[in-house]
C-alpha positions as CSV (number, residue, x, y, z in Angstrom):
1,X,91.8,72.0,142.5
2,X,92.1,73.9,139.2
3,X,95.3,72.0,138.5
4,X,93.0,68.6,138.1
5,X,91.2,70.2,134.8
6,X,94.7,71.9,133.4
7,X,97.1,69.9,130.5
8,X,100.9,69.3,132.0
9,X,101.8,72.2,129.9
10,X,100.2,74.5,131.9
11,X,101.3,75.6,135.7
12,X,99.1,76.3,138.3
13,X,98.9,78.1,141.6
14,X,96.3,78.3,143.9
15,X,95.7,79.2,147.5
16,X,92.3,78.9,150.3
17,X,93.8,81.9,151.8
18,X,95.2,85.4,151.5
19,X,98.7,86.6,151.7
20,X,99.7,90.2,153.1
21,X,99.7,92.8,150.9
22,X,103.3,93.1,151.0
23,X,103.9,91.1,148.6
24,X,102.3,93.7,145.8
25,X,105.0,95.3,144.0
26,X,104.6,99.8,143.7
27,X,103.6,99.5,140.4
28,X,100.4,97.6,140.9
29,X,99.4,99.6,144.1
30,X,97.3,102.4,141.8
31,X,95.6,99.6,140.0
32,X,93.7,99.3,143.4
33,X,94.0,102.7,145.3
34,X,90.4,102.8,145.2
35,X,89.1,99.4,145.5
36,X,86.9,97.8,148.8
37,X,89.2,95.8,151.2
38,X,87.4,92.4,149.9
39,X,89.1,93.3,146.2
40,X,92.0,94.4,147.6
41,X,92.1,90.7,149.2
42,X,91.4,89.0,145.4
43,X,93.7,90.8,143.4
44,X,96.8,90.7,146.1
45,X,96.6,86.6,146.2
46,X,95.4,86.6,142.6
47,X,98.7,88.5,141.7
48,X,100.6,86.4,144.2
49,X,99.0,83.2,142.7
50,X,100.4,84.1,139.5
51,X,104.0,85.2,140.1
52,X,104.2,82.0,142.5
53,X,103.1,80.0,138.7
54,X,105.4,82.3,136.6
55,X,108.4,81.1,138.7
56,X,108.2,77.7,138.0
57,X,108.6,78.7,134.1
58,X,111.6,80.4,135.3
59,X,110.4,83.9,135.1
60,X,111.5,86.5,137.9
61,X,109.4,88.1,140.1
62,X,107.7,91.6,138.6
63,X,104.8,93.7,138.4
64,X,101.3,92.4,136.3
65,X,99.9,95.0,135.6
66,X,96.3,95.7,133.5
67,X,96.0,95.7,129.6
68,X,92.4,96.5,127.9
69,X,89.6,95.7,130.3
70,X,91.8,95.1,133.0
71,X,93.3,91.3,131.6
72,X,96.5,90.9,133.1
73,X,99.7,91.9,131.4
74,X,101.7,88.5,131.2
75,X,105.6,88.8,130.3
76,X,106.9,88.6,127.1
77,X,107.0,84.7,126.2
78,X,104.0,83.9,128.6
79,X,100.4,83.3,128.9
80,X,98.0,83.4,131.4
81,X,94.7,83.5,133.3
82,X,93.6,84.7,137.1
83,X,90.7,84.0,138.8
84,X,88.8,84.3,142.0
85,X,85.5,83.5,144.2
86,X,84.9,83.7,147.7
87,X,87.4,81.1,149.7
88,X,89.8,80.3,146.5
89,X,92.5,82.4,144.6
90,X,94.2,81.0,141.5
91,X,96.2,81.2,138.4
92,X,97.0,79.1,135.8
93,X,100.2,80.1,133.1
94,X,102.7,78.6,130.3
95,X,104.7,79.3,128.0
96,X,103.9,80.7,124.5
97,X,105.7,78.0,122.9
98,X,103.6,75.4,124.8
99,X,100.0,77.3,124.1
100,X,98.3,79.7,122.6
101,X,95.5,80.9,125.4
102,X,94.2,79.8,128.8
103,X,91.1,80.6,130.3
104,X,90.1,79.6,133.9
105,X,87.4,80.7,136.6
106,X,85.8,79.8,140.0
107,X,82.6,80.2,141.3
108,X,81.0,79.3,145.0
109,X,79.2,75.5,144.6
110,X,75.8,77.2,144.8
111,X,73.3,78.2,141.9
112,X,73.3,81.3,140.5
113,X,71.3,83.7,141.4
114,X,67.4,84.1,140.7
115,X,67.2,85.9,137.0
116,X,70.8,85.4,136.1
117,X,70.5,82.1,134.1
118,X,68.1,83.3,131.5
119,X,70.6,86.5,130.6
120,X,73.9,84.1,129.9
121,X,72.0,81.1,128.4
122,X,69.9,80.4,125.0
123,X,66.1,78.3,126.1
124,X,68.3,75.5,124.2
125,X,71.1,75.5,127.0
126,X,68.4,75.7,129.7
127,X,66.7,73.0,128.6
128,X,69.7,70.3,128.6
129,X,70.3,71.9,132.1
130,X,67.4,71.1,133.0
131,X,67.6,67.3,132.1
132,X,71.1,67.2,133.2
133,X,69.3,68.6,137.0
134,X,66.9,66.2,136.7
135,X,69.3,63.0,136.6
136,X,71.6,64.7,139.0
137,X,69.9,67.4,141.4
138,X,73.3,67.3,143.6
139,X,75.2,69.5,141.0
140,X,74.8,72.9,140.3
141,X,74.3,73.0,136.2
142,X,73.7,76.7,135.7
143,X,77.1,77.4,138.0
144,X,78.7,75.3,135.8
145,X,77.3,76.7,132.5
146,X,78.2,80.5,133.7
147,X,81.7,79.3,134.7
148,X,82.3,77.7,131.4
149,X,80.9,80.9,130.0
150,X,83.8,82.6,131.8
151,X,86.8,80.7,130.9
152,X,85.7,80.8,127.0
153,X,85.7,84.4,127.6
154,X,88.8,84.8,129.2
155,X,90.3,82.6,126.4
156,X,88.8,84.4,124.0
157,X,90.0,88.2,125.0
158,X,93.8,88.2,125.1
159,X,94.0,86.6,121.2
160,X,91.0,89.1,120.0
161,X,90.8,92.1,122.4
162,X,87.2,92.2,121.0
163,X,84.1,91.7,123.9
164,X,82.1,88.4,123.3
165,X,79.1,88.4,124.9
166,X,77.7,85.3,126.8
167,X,75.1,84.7,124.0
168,X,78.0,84.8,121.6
169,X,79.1,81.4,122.7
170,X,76.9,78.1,123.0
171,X,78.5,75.5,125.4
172,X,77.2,71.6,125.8
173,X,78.5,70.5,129.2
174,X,79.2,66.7,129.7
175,X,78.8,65.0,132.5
176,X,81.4,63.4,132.6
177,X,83.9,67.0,133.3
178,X,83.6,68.3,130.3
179,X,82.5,70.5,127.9
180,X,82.4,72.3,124.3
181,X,82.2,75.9,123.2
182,X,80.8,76.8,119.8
183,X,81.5,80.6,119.5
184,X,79.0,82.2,117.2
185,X,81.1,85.0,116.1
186,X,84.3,84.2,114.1
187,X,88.0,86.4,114.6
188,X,90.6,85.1,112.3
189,X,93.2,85.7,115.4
190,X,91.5,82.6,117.3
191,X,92.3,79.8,114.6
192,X,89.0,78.2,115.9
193,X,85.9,78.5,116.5
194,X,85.5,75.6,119.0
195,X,86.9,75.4,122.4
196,X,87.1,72.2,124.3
197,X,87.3,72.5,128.4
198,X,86.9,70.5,131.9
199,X,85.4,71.4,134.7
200,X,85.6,70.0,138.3
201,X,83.4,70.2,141.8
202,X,85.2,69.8,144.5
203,X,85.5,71.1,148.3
204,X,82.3,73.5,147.7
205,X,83.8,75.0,144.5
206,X,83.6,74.7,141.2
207,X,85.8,75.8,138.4
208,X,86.1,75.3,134.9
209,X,89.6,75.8,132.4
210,X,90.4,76.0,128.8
211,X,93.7,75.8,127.9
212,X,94.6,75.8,124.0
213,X,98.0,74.1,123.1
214,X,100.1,75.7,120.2
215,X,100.4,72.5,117.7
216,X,103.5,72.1,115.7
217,X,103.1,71.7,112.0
218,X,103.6,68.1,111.0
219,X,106.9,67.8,109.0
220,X,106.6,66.2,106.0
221,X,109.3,63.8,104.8
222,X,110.8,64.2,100.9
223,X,111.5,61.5,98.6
């Protein structure tokens, strides 16, 4: 699913189900000594997810374990994101060479919550929701607008290390998959301050990916 919204550079893995927990290496184990078994569940297949994606860059198998505010700990030469909802486990990674940050999350296809909306978006965001529900009642605008809200985020975090807040970042979905994040607080370590994404509905999910590419400086000829 997640895959449909990604660039070719970037390789995804994603499973419907869980794998044993087995397949966590030692090291990781403490990161979830204490965690609920439904956690436990997410962050084994998470983990799973990802070194299934790191493989096909070539990377061996190895721990991932937690940097600041528990991102994942990519290897040297790698980037990545992980996420997880109820029914879906994924994780998207390339190469530094080939980008410079990807962020990726998925939610159930229901709306959010009662009160939830009005802490993550500005009156302006609720209002084009609220035309965009009008013309199309069958999609779920403020999932889409959190989830958005999430990727940005996790693109944000591993270049910065610095919390954004979900009023710190103004996104305009588009119909037609996609959207654009203005972020509202600048960090020289971004390069940008504008984030395009896609997002997709599919199978009672939806998710939502930003995956920034690492341009090469155009060469300019002599003479």
């Amino acid at each position: 699913m997640i895959g449909d919204i990604l660039p070719p550079w970037v390789v995804v893995a994603e499973r419907f189900d869980d794998v044993p927990e087995d397949s966590l290496f030692p090291e990781e184990e403490p990161l979830i000594a204490r965690a609920v078994e439904k956690r436990r569940r997410e962050f084994v297949t998470g983990r799973y997810c990802a070194r299934t994606a790191l493989a096909r860059l070539g990377v061996p198998p190895g721990p991932i374990l937690r940097g600041e505010r528990g991102a994942p700990q990519w290897p040297s030469g790698t980037i990545g994101s992980i996420t997880h909802c109820a029914g879906y486990r994924a994780a998207a990674v390339a190469t530094s060479t080939s980008g410079i940050t990807i962020g990726i999350d998925a939610e159930p296809g229901g709306p959010l919550p009662d009160g939830v909306l009005e802490t993550v978006a500005s009156p302006e965001e609720i209002a084009t929701l609220g035309r965009f529900r009008d013309e199309d009642p069958r999609v779920n605008w403020d999932r889409i607008l959190f989830s958005a809200k999430e990727s940005v985020y996790k693109a944000w975090f591993p270049l910065t290390g610095r919390w954004l807040d979900f009023t710190e970042a103004v996104v305009d979905i588009e119909p037609s998959g996609e959207f654009t994040a203005t972020l509202l607080i600048s960090d020289p370590r971004m390069g940008t301050d504008r984030l395009t994404g896609r997002w997709i509905v599919a199978s009672g999910l939806l998710a939502t990916a930003i995956a920034l590419p690492r341009v090469a400086p155009e060469r300019h000829r002599s003479g």
